[in-house]
C-alpha positions as CSV (number, residue, x, y, z in Angstrom):
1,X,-11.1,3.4,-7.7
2,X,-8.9,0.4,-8.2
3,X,-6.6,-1.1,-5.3
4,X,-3.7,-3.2,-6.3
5,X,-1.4,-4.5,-3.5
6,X,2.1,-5.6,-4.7
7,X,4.5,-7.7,-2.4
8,X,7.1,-9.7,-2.9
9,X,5.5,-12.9,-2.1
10,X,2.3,-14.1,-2.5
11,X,1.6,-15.6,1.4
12,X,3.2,-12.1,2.2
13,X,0.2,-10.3,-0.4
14,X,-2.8,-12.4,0.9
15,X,-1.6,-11.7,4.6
16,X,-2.2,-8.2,4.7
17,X,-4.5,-7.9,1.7
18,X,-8.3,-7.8,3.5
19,X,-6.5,-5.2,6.3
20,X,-5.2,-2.8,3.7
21,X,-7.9,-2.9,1.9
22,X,-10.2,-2.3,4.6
23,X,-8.0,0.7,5.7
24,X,-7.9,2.3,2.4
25,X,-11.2,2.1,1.4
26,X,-12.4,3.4,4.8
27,X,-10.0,6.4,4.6
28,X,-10.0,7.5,0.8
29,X,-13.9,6.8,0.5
30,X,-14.7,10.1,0.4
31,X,-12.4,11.0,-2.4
32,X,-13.0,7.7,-4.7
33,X,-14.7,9.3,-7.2
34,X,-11.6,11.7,-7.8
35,X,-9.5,8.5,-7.4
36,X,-8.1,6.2,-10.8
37,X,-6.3,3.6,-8.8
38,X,-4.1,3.1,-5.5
39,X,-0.8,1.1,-5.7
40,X,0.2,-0.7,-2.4
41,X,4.1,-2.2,-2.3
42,X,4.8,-3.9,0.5
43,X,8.9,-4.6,0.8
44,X,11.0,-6.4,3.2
45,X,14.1,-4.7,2.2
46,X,16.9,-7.5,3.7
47,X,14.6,-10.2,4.0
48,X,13.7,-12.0,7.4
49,X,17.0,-10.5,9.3
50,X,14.8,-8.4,11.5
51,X,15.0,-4.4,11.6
52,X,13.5,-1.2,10.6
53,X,13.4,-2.4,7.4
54,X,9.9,-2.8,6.4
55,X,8.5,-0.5,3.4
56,X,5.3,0.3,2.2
57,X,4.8,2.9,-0.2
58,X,1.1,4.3,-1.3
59,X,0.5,6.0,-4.7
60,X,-2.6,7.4,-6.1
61,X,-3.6,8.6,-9.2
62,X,-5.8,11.1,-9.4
63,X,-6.5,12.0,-13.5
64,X,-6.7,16.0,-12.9
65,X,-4.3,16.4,-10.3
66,X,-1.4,13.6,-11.2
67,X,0.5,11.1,-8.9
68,X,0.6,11.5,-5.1
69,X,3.0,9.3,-2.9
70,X,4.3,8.3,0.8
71,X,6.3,5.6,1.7
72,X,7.0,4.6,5.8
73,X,9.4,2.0,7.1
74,X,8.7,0.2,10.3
75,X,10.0,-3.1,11.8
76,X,6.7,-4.8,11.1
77,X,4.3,-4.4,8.3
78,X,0.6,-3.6,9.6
């Protein structure tokens, strides 16, 4: 299973990268064999304004089943 986390800077990438790693690893363990890769992007969607305007959207691809995604906004990224 291969993690890549996407954001739009890198301090923004390297301060969340060990804690969403840890997070997914922990809950998709069980499933990693059926697991190709999982694509974090993290977005601030109006920059440093402040707001619900957070975004981070999860796929996975899974070779015999296809794509799965969610996406959640908040006012703070995890």
């Amino acid at each position: 299973m291969r993690i890549t986390i996407n954001a739009p800077s890198d301090a923004m990438r390297l301060q969340f990268h060990d804690s969403i790693l840890e997070q997914l690893t922990k809950t998709l363990l069980r499933f990693s064999k059926r697991i190709a890769s999982v694509n974090v992007t993290l977005i601030d969607e109006d920059g440093p304004r402040g707001g619900i305007d957070k975004l981070c959207r999860v796929s996975l691809v899974m070779p015999r089943l296809g794509q799965v995604s969610a996406s959640a906004r908040h006012e703070s990224l995890p």
